[in-house]
N, C-alpha and C positions, 0 to 999 in steps of 0.2 A: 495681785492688786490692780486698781484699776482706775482712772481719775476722769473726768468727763468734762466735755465742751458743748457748746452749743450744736444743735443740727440744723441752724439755720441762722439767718442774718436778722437782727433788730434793728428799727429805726424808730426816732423821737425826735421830736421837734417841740424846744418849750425856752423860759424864761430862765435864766438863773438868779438866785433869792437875793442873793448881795450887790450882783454885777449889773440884774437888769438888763443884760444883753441876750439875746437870741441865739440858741447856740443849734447845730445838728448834731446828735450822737448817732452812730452806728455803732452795733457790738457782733461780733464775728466769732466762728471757731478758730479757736486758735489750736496750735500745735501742742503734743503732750510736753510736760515740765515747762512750757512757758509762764503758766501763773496769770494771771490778769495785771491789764496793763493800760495806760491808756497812751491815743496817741495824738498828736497836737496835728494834725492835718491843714491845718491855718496857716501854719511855719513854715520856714524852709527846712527843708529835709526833714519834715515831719517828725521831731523828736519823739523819743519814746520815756512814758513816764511809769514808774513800775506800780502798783498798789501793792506798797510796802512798807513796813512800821520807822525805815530808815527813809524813807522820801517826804515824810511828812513836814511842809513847812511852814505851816502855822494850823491855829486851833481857835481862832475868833468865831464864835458862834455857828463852826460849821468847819471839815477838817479839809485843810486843801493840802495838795500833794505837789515838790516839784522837783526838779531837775535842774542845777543850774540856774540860769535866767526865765527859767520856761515851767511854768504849775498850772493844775488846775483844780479848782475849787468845788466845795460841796459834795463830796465824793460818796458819803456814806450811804443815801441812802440807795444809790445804785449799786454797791458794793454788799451792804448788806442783803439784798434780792439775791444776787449772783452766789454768794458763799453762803445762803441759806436754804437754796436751792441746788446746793453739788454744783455749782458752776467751777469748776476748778483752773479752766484756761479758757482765757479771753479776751479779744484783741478790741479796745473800746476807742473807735475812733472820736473825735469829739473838731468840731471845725471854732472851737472858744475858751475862754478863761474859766467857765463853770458849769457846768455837769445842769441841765434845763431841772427847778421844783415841780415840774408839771402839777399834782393835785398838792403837794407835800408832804404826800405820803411814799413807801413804795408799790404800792398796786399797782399801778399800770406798770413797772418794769416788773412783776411777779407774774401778771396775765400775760405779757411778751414773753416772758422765758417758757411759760407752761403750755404759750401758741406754737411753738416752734422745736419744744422738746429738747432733749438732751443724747447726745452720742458717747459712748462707753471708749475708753483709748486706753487699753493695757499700759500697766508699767514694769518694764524689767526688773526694775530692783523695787523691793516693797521699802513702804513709804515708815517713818518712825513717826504714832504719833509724840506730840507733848502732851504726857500727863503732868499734872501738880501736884509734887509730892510735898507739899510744905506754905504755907499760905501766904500769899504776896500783897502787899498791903501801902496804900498811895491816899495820903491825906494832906489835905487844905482846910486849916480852921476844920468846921464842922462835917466839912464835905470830904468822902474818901470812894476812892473804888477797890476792889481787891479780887482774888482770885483764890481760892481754896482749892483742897482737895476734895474730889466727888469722884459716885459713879459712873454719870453722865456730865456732858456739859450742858449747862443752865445758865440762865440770866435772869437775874433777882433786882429790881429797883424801887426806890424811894425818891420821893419827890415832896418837899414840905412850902406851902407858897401862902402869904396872908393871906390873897383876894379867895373867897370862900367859895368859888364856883372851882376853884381846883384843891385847896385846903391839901390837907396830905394824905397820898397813895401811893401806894404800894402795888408791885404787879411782879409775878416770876412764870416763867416760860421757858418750857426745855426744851433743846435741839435733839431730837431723836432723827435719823438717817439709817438708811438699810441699803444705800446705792449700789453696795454689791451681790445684793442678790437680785433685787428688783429695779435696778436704774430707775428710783425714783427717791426724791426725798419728801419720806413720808413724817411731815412736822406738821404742825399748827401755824407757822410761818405766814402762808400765804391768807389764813383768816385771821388769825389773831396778833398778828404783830404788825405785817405790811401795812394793812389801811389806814395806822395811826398817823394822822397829819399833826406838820409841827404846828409849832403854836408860840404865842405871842403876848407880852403885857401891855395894854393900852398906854400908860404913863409910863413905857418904856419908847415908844414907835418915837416921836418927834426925837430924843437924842440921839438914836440908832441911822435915824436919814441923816441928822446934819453931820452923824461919823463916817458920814458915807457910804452906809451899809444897808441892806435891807432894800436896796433899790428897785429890785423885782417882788418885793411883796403885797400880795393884796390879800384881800378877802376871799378869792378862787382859790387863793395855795395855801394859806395859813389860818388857822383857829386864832380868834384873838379876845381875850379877856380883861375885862374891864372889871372896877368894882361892883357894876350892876351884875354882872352876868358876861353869858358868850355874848358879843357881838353878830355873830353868825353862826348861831347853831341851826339845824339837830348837830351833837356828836354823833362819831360814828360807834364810840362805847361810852360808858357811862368815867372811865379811867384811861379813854383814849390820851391824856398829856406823858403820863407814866408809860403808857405802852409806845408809844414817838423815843422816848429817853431809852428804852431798849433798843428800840429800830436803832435809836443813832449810836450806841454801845454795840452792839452787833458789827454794824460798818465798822466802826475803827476797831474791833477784835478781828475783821476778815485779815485786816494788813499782817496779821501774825503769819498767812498763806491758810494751813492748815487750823480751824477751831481747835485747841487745848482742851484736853479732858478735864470741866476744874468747872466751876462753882463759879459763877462773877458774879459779884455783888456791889453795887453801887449807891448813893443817895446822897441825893445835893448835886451829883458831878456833875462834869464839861466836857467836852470834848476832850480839853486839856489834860484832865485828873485820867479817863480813858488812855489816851498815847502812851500817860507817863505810865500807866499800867503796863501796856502791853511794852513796851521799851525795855520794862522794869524784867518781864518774863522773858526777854530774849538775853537780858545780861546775866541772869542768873543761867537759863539753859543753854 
């Protein structure tokens, strides 16, 4: 068996969506069995925050992670890159409270991982994955996410919204990975899911500012949808909102460590309905 880290160092520099603050991330190879992790380099003694389904402390339109007195926010779509890519260990320094939206998508941390490669780091004891032998299942009124038994692991989403320039889509994408023979993960990943930018309701933005949220959002990092239409298109697909609601299912299924062999299916979710999924899959396994 075999797990993989980066072969070289990333750096980013951008906004984060909620905080509006400026933050520096660096990501580093890290040591075998350390797992990705990030680390508060702002603090004193630089705590360490784990990307872990047990660290999660909140899920307000975006999943932040923390430790004690000490989080940082917006995590998934830099985690989703990293664990769709075989990033398995990863030391993500961060000098702030939120992980930068740079486009609001993950592309540029896809093109970073694929500039600088991956290194191979044996593991003595082989790894178990979690398969899903039995179907786990996380509902809200009409919204649920769930996890079935499959061949492969996949991610299946639905999205239903009145304003007609997104109406309702559907999108499903499978993780295929070959890391050990070819140290590469060979998905669709890096074109069909990463570029999906988030996106936004026009008669949602004014109550989101005065909840204090949304701070770092513009037109450069988020899609935003009005009843006429986009505000700022071209898209980048024609069902890029559905393929963003994967990206950010993705991210919070990396917290599980290892992807589970299983089916995800979601429609309507949040963040929220995600966690309590993957929560749900650690109390059963």
């Amino acid at each position: 068996m075999h797990q993989h880290t980066l072969a070289g160092e990333i750096t980013q520099r951008g906004v984060g969506l909620h905080s509006g603050v400026s933050t520096h991330v660096r990501i580093l190879p890290a040591e075998v069995g350390s797992d990705r992790y990030f680390v508060r380099v702002d603090l004193p003694n630089s705590p360490i925050i784990p990307a872990q389904v047990a660290a999660v402390s909140q899920t307000q339109l975006s999943t932040q992670l923390g430790e004690g007195e000490v989080s940082v926010r917006t995590v998934e779509h830099l985690l989703a890159a990293l664990a769709a890519m075989g990033v398995d260990n990863a030391r993500i320094e961060i000098d702030g409270p939120e992980v930068p939206l740079l486009d609001g998508s993950a592309q540029v941390w896809t093109q970073s991982i694929a500039a600088v490669g991956l290194v191979s780091q044996p593991v003595s004891d082989a790894q178990t994955l979690i398969t899903i032998k039995e179907p786990i299942w996380v509902y809200q009124g009409d919204a649920f996410t769930c996890a079935l038994p499959a061949a492969e692991t996949r991610f299946s989403y639905g999205i239903d919204f009145e304003l007609p320039a997104i109406g309702n889509q559907w999108y499903s994408w499978s993780l295929i990975t070959d890391l050990e023979n070819t140290g590469n993960t060979e998905n669709t990943f890096v074109t069909e899911i990463a570029p999906a930018r988030t996106f936004g309701l026009l008669h949602q933005i004014e109550y989101l500012q005065k909840s204090g949220l949304i701070k770092g959002g513009s037109l450069d990092n988020a899609l935003v949808c009005g009843a006429e239409g986009w505000l700022n298109p071209p898209l980048r697909f024609e069902n890029e909102p559905v393929r963003h609601k994967i990206l950010d299912l993705v991210g919070d299924m990396s917290l599980l460590g290892k992807f589970p062999i299983a089916h995800f299916l979601a429609y309507k979710a949040s963040h929220n309905l995600h966690v309590q999924l993957a929560q749900k899959i650690l109390e059963l396994i």
